[in-house]
Steps between C-alpha positions, in 0.01 A plus 500: 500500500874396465768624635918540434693425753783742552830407694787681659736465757347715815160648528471792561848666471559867524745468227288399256257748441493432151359118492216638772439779243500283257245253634265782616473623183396208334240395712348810451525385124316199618752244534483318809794341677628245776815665641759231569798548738813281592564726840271713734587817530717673689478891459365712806246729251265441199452704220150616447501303172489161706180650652326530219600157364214241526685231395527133726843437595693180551818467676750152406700371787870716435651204638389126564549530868248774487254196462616170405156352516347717204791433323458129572161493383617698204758284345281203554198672293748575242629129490192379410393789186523395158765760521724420720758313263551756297478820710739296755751471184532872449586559878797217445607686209522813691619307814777362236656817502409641796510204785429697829244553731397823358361307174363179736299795694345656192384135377321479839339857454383403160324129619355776772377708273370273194337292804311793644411712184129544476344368203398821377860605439511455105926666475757569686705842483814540714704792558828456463760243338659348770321304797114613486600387150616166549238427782206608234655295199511202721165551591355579193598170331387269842161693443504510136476859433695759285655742665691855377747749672561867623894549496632772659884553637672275734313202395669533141811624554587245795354198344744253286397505126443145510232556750367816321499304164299189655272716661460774171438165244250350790295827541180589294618876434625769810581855459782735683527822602760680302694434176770406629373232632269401168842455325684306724251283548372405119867438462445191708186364359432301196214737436547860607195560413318384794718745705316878524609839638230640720625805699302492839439906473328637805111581586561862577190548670671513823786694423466892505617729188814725536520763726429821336731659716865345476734514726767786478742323789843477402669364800628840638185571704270270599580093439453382178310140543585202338349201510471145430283214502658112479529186691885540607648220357769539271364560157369876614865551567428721788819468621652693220285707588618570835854519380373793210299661806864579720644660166283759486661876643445523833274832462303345257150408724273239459361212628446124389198288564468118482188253485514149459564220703785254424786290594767776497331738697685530782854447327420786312366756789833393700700589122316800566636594837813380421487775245345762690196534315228323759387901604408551153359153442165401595427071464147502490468103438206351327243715432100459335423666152396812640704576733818451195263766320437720743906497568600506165287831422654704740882378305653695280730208339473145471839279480482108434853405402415130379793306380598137447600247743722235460246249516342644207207677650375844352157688541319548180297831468426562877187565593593797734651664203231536304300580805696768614537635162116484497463780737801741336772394704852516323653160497884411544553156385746282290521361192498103587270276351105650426571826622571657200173403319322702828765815530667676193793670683520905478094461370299331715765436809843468585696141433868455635703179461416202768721433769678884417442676830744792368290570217182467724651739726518736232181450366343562839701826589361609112165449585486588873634848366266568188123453606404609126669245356364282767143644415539503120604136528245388709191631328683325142462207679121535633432577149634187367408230764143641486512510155717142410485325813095424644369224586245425251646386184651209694138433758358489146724267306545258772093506592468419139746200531324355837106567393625196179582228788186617707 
């Protein structure tokens, strides 16, 4: 039985729920895998979805110190493949444009990884556009395989078009996960039809219905809880957040909860106390799947106030979104990049401006005074992710795609 071999950056990654749903469900479709990743990991919890994952995984060396001796080995294999010429070519192209030690190391994960793939690997899919990318495509042509793509956010919209053409043209076919995306990116290849949208949806077999009882708190009694799941970097804007948060009246009550890990965390919980807010501010750090359930049942509004940065970055359609929204939660968001295509604002969720913590502000004092419009928006938007947003169609379509190269 053959196998695809299916890369990414770090495995596994409590961010990334959606590549570990992903994989599950297409194993259980019968499509078996070799996970490949260019870091260990690094997050203190697992999501029960790694559990249940049977696949082998195989870590590169992140960085040639790491172990200069397979790397060694490596490069000599790859000197003496049939290969080698012209897969070596396309990594001076790149290096052409791109002369620095970040492009040298993912030449040296890619002799790694073509050296070390089991025979029984027949493809190679990567997720994302940017280094598991370029580590995969040099890989794929030292071991003479075709390989294809998941694209997703940063890894588009932080890569040079020159790279993102070379890599588009070299690639059998990839999908993406919103529109947005799709268009953007069959504007850069010379045949945009090898680019498809695949939303990622969600399994919602672990994610309870609506409450049948909604909340009647309106921030004169009892807290009103808000919540949000996100790595805090700067994309999730959080710290607009905090700025909207000390607008509010001052006899307005509720309370803000954070999970995720991230670089930023502690500037942003000493923003926090700069502002006065830290007593009605719980950091709750990185947390597994079911303990962000469990926390996000007993909120009465989610807020993720994505925006752009300057280096281009952007979420697509988060996955904590449409999770949230899942279980009837009323979403706050903003209108940058994907969002839109998830949350239709005053029908199925709230969307403000990015970067706009004045109109956030507003938008949250709104909402953390009318729990039926908070109610009547939230079970809108159960309807439609349950409805427009499973997991299935895309499980299906991309099973469909792998069982041809099996």
């Amino acid at each position: 039985m053959s196998r695809i071999a299916v890369v990414m950056k770090g495995y596994p990654r409590l961010s990334e729920t959606f590549i570990a749903q992903e994989i599950l469900g297409l194993e259980r479709r019968g499509i078996d895998f070799l996970i490949v990743a260019l870091r260990q990991p690094y997050d203190p919890y697992i999501h029960d979805l790694h559990r249940q994952i049977s696949a082998e995984v195989m870590y590169l060396p992140e960085y040639v110190k790491d172990d200069p001796a397979r790397v060694a080995r490596a490069k000599k294999w790859a000197e003496a493949q049939p290969t080698y010429e012209a897969a070596k070519a396309l990594f001076d192209a790149d290096f052409s444009h791109e002369s620095n030690a970040n492009r040298q190391r993912r030449w040296a994960q890619g002799c790694v990884f073509a050296h070390e793939l089991p025979e029984d690997i027949t493809w190679i899919h990567t997720h994302y556009l940017h280094t598991p990318c370029s580590a995969s495509r040099y890989a794929a042509h030292l071991s003479g395989r075709r390989w294809s793509f998941s694209a997703h956010a940063k890894d588009i919209w932080t890569s040079p078009e020159w790279d993102l053409r070379t890599k588009l043209d070299d690639a059998e076919w990839g999908v993406t996960c919103t529109g947005v995306n799709a268009k953007y990116l069959k504007s850069l290849c010379s045949n945009p039809d090898k680019v498809e949208l695949v939303y990622h949806g969600l399994d919602f077999c672990c994610f309870p219905m609506p409450s049948e009882k909604p909340s009647t708190k309106d921030g004169s009694g009892a807290p009103v809880q808000l919540i949000s799941v996100g790595r805090a970097v700067e994309k999730k804007g959080y710290n607009d957040l905090l700025t909207a948060l000390s607008k509010l009246p001052e006899d307005l009550n509720w309370h803000f909860t954070h999970i995720g890990g991230g670089a930023l965390s502690e500037k942003l919980k000493e923003r926090a106390d700069r502002l006065g807010l830290s007593d009605k501010i719980t950091w709750r750090g990185a947390q597994p799947r079911e303990e962000v359930i469990s926390s996000c049942q007993k909120a009465d509004l989610f807020v993720l106030p994505s925006k752009l940065t300057k280096s281009g970055d952007r979420d697509g359609i988060p996955n904590v979104l449409v999770e949230a929204q899942s279980m009837g939660i009323c979403c706050l968001s903003t209108s940058v990049s994907a969002i839109p295509e998830l949350i239709t604002d005053g029908e199925t969720g709230r969307l403000v401006p990015p970067a706009d913590p004045k109109t956030l502000a507003k938008s949250l004092e709104d909402l953390i005074k009318n729990p039926g419009e908070r109610d009547r928006l939230g079970k809108a938007s159960a309807e439609n992710v349950r409805t427009n947003f499973a997991t299935e169609p895309g499980l299906d379509h991309l099973a469909e795609k792998f069982r041809k190269l099996l």
